[in-house]
N, C-alpha and C positions, 0 to 999 in steps of 0.2 A: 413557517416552521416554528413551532413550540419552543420551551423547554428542553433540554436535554436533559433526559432520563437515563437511569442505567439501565432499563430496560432496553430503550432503543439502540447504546451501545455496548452490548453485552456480551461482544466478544473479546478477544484478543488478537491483538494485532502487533509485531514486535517490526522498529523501520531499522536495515540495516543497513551500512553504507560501506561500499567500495575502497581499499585502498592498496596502493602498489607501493612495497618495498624492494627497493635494490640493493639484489646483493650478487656480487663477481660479477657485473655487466650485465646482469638480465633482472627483471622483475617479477616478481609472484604478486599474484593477486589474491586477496582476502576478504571475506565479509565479515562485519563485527557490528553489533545490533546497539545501535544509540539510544532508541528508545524503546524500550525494555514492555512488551505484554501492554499495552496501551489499551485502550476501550475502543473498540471500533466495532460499525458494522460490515460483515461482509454479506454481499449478496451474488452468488452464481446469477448469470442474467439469462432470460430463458424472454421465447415468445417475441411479441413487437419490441421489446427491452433491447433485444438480444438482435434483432433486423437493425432499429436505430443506430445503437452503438458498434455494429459493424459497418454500418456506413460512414463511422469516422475513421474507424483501424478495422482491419479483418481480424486483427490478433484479440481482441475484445472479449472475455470470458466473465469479467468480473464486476462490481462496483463495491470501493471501500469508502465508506464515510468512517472518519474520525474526526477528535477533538481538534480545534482551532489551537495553533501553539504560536506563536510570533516568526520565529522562524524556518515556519514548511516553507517557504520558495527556494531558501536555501537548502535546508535539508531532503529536500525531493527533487532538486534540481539535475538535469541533464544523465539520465540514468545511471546516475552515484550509487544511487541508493534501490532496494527493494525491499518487498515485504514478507515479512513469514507471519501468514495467518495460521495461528494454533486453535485447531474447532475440537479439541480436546485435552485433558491436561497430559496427555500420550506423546511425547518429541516426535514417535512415529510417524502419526497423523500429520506433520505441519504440511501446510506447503506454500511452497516458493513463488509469490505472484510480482512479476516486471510490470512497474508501471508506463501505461501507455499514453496515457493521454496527462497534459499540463495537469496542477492541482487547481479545483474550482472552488473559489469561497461556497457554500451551501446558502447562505444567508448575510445582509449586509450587515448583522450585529458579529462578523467573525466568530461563530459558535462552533461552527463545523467549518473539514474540509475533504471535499468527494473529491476519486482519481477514479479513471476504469485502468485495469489490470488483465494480463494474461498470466496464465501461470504457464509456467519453467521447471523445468527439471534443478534443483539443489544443486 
């Protein structure tokens, strides 16, 4: 794997993470986006893509590569967090992808980091 170009991550990608506040005995649940439009690529997975990685999960629709940051294990950790990929500058368009599978370094220089995703209803 090269360089990382903005070509190759040319979209956006916002990680937003889970949290539950109590209030009068019960908790709400909320998502709030820690890292904000990030460069990533998304890729719908179609074909043998799309056999392979449903032989890990059946829920399997996706693969995001994004930037290497220090602390993705944490922050991708234990389904905390999800993703709103925006494939348009439209809020309309976003959508909500659960990640499925652990995060995979891409490369041993930490440049990248790939998850497969299903997407979810908002």
């Amino acid at each position: 794997m090269g360089e990382i170009t903005a070509g190759r991550l040319g979209q956006r990608v916002s990680i937003v993470a889970r949290t539950e506040t109590e209030s009068h005995g019960s908790y709400t649940e909320a998502w709030a986006a820690t890292h904000s439009r990030w460069p990533g690529a998304v890729r719908a997975l179609d074909g043998r893509d799309l056999e392979r990685a449903r032989q890990i999960d059946p829920r399997i629709a996706y693969e995001v590569t994004l930037r290497y940051w220090h602390a993705y294990l944490d922050d991708l950790d234990g389904g905390r967090v999800r993703l709103t990929y925006h494939p348009t500058a439209v809020s309309a368009d976003d959508r909500t992808l659960e990640i499925v599978t652990p995060p995979i370094d891409v490369d041993a220089a930490h440049r990248q980091v790939r998850v497969f995703c299903r997407e979810v209803a908002a």
